[in-house]
C-alpha positions in Angstrom: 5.8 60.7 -28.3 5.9 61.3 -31.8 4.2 64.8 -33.1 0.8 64.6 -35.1 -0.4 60.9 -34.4 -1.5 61.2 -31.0 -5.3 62.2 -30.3 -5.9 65.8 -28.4 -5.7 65.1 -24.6 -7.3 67.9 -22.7 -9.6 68.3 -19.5 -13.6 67.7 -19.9 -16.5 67.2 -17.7 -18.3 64.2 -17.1 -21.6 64.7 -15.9 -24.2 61.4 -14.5 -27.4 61.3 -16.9 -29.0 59.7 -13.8 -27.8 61.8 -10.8 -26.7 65.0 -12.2 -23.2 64.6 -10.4 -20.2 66.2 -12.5 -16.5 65.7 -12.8 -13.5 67.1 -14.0 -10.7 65.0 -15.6 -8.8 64.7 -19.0 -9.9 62.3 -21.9 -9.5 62.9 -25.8 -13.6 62.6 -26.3 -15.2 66.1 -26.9 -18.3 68.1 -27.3 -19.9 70.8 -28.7 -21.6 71.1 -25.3 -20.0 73.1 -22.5 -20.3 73.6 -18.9 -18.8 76.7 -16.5 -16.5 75.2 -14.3 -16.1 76.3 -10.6 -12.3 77.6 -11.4 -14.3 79.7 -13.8 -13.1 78.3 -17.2 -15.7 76.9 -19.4 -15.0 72.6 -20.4 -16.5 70.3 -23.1 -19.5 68.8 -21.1 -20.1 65.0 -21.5 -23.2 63.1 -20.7 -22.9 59.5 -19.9 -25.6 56.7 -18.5 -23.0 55.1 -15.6 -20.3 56.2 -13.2 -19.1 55.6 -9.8 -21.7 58.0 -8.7 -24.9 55.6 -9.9 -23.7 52.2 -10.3 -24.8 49.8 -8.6 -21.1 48.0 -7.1 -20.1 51.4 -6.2 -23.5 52.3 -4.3 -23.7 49.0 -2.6 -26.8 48.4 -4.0 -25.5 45.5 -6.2 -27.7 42.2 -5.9 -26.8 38.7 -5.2 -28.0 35.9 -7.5 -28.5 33.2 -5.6 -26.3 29.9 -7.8 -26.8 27.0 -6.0 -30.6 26.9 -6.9 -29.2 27.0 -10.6 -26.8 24.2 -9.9 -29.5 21.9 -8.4 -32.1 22.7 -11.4 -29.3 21.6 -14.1 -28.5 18.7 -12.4 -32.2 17.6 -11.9 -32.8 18.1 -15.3 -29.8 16.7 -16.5 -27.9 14.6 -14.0 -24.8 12.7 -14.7 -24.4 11.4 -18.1 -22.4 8.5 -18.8 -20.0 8.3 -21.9 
């Protein structure tokens, strides 16, 4: 890699807005905020609105939409056209 153009790679902690669940892992974003690890070094703490831990394909709570009533309504309202 070459020196000096490369963005400052170092380990942070994500924490859920929703659920309150932190992480640890590496990123270039920072903070001024920062949280006590349990190794018992202190990390740039960042806040985000989604992760694994509250979103809704990960926690199976994901809904279906139903298509096939779309289908039918577009066709009703606008059958087959001829050119």
């Amino acid at each position: 890699m070459k020196p000096g153009i490369h963005p400052d790679y170092h380990p942070v902690v994500f924490q859920d807005a929703s659920t309150g669940k932190t992480f640890l892992t590496r990123s270039t974003a920072t903070s001024s905020k920062t949280i006590e690890w349990e190794d018992g070094n202190s990390y740039p703490l960042l806040i985000v609105d989604v992760t694994a831990d509250s979103h809704p394909f990960w926690t199976g709570t994901q809904r279906v939409m139903d298509t096939a009533g779309r289908v039918e309504k577009f066709n009703r309202r606008y059958g087959k056209r001829e050119r």
